[in-house]
C-alpha positions as CSV (number, residue, x, y, z in Angstrom):
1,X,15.2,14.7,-13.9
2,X,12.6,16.2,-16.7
3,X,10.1,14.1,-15.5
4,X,10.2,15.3,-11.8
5,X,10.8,18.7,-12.9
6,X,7.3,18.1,-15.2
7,X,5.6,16.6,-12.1
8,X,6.5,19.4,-9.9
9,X,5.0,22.1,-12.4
10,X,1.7,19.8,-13.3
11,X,1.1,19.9,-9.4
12,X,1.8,23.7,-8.9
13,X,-0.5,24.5,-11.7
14,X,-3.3,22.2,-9.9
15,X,-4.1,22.8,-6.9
16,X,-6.2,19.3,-7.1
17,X,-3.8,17.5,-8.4
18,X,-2.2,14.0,-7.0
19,X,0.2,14.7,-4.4
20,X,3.1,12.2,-3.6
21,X,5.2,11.9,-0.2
22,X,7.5,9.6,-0.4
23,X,7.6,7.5,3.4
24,X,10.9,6.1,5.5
25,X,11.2,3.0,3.2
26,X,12.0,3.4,-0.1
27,X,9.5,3.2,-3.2
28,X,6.6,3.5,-0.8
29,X,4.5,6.7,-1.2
30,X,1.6,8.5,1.0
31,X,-0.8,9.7,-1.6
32,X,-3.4,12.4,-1.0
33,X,-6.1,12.1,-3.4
34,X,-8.2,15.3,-5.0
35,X,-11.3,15.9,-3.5
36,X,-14.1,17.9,-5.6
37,X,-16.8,18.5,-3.5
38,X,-20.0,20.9,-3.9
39,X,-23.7,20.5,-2.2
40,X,-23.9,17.1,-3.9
41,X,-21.3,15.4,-2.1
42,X,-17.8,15.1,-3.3
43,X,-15.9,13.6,-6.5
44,X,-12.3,11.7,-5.4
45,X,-10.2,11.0,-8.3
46,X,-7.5,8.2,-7.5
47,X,-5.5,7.4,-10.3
48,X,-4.2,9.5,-13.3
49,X,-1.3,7.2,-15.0
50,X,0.5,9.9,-16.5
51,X,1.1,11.9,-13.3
52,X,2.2,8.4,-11.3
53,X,5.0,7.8,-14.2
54,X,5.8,11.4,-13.9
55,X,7.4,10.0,-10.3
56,X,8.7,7.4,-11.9
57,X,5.8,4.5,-10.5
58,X,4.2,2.0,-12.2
59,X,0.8,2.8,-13.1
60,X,-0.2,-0.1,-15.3
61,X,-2.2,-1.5,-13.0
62,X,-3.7,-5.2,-14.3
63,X,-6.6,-6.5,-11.1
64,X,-8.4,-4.0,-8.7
65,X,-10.4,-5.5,-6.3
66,X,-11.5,-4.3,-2.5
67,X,-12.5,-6.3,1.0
68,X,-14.9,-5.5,3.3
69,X,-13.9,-5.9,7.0
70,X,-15.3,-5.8,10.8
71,X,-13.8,-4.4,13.7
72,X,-10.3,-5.9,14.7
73,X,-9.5,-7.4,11.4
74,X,-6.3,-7.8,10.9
75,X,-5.4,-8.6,7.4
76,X,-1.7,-10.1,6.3
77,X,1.0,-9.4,5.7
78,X,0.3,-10.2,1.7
79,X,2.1,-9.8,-1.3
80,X,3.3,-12.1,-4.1
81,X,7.0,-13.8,-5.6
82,X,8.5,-13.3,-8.6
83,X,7.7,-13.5,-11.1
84,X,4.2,-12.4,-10.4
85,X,5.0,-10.2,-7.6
86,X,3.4,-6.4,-8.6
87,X,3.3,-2.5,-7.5
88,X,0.3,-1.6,-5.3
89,X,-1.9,0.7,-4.6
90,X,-4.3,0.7,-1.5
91,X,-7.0,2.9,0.2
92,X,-10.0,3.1,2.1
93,X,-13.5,3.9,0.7
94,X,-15.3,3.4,4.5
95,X,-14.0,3.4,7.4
96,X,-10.5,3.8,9.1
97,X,-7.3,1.6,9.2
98,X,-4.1,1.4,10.6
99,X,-1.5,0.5,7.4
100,X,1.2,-1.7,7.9
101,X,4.2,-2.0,5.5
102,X,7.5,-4.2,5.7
103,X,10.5,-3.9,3.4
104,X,11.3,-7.2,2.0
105,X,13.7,-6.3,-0.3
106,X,17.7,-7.2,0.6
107,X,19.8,-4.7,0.1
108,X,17.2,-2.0,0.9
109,X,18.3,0.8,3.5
110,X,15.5,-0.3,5.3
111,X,15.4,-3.9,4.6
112,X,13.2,-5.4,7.9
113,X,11.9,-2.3,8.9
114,X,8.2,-1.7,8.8
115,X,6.0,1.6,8.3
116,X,2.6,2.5,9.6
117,X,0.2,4.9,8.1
118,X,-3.6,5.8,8.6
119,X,-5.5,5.7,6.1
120,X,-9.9,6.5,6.1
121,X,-12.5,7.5,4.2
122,X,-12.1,11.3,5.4
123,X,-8.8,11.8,4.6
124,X,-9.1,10.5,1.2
125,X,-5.6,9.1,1.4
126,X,-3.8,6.4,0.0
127,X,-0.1,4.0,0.1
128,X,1.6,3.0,-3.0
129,X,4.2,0.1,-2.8
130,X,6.6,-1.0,-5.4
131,X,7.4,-4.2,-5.6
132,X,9.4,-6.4,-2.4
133,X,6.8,-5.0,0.0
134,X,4.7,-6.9,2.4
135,X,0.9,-5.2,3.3
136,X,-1.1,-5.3,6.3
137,X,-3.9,-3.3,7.8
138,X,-6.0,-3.6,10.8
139,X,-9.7,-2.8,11.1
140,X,-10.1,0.6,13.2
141,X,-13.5,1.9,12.4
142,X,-16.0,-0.6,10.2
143,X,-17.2,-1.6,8.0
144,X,-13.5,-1.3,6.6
145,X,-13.5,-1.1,2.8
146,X,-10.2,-1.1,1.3
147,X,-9.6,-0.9,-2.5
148,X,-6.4,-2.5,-4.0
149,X,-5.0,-1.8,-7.6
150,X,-1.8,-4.6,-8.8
151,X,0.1,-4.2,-11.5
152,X,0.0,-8.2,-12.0
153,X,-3.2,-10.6,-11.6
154,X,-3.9,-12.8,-8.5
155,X,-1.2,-16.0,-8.9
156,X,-2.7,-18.7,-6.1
157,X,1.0,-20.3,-6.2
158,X,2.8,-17.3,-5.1
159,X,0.4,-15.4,-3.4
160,X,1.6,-15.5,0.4
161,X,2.9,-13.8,3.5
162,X,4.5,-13.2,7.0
163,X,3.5,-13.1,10.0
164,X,1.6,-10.5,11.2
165,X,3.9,-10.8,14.8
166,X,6.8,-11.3,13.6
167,X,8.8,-8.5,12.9
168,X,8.2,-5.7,16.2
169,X,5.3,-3.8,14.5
170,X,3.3,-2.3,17.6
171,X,-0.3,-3.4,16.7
172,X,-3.4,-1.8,18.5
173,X,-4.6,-4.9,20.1
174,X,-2.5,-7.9,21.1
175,X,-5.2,-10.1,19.8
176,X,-6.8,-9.5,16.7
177,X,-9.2,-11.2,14.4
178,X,-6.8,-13.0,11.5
179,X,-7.6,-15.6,9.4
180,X,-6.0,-19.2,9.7
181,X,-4.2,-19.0,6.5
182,X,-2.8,-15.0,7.7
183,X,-1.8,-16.8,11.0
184,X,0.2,-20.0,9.4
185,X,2.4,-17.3,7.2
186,X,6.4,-17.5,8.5
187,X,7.8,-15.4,10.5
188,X,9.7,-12.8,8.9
189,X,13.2,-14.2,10.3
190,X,12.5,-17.6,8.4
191,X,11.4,-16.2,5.4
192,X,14.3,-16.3,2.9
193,X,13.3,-13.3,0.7
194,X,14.0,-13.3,-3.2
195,X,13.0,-9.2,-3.9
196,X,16.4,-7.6,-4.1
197,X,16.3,-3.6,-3.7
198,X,16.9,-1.4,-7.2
199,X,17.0,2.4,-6.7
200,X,15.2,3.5,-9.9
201,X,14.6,7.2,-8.9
């Protein structure tokens, strides 16, 4: 496609420029962020919308927020139903965190099956979901502060989850620090999913 073919030039002319590795599940990226650094410190840039639509990702990104987290947090699995569910993109400002994501969407390759990825301060690193996928992370070094940008605002009424447990994910610890609301969430088993997979790229 043009665009790729566009993409793939824009990043061989830039050596700084937003690099994109797509992971096992579908739709779900590692990004490694641009770091400009000199005796002052260092300048990250996370988000150029034209280069994320040049991989065919949606870049109109409507809420950003962040949490702050201790040691052993364990957060979600989150995301929201149609028709607010949204595209995300997450990453760590301090501290480390082991990334969790599940494929939720039926018909996907890879439907049920979970990814893990480290992402930290350091390494300047990020994941980007499309739609149909449930996040998680868990607290390695703290204070944890992830950033999340959604490309649709916070809906209380389909906000929600599965359980952390519930689908083989190897945690860290068997016995983390997870909120009552994060520990009431379905299993993944009883949760009747309503994202359905679309190969756009």
């Amino acid at each position: 496609m043009q665009a790729e073919r566009d993409a793939a030039t824009r990043n061989q002319m830039s050596p700084k420029a937003i690099q994109f590795t797509e992971s096992k599940l579908p739709g779900c990226f590692v990004v490694q962020f641009p770091v400009f650094q000199d005796e002052r410190g260092h300048f990250v840039k996370t988000i150029q919308r034209s280069v994320f639509e040049d991989h065919g990702l949606e870049a109109d990104f409507r809420e950003c927020f962040y949490s702050t987290s201790s040691r052993d947090v364990l957060r979600g699995l989150h995301f929201q139903l149609p028709p607010s569910d949204h595209a995300k993109l997450v990453y760590c400002t301090a501290g480390s965190i082991y990334d969790m994501t599940l494929d939720l969407r039926v018909g996907s390759p890879t439907y049920g099956q979970h990814e893990i990825y480290e992402l930290s301060s350091s390494a300047s690193n990020a994941v980007y979901l499309p739609r149909g996928i449930a996040h998680g992370f868990y607290v390695r070094e703290a204070p944890a502060v992830m950033v999340y940008h959604v490309s649709s605002e916070h809906d209380p009424e389909r906000d929600t989850g599965v359980h952390w447990n519930s689908f083989g994910a190897a945690w860290p610890v068997e016995q983390p620090i997870v909120s009552a609301r994060d520990d009431s969430f379905p299993s993944f088993s009883a949760f009747e999913s309503p994202f359905r997979y679309l190969r756009s790229r």
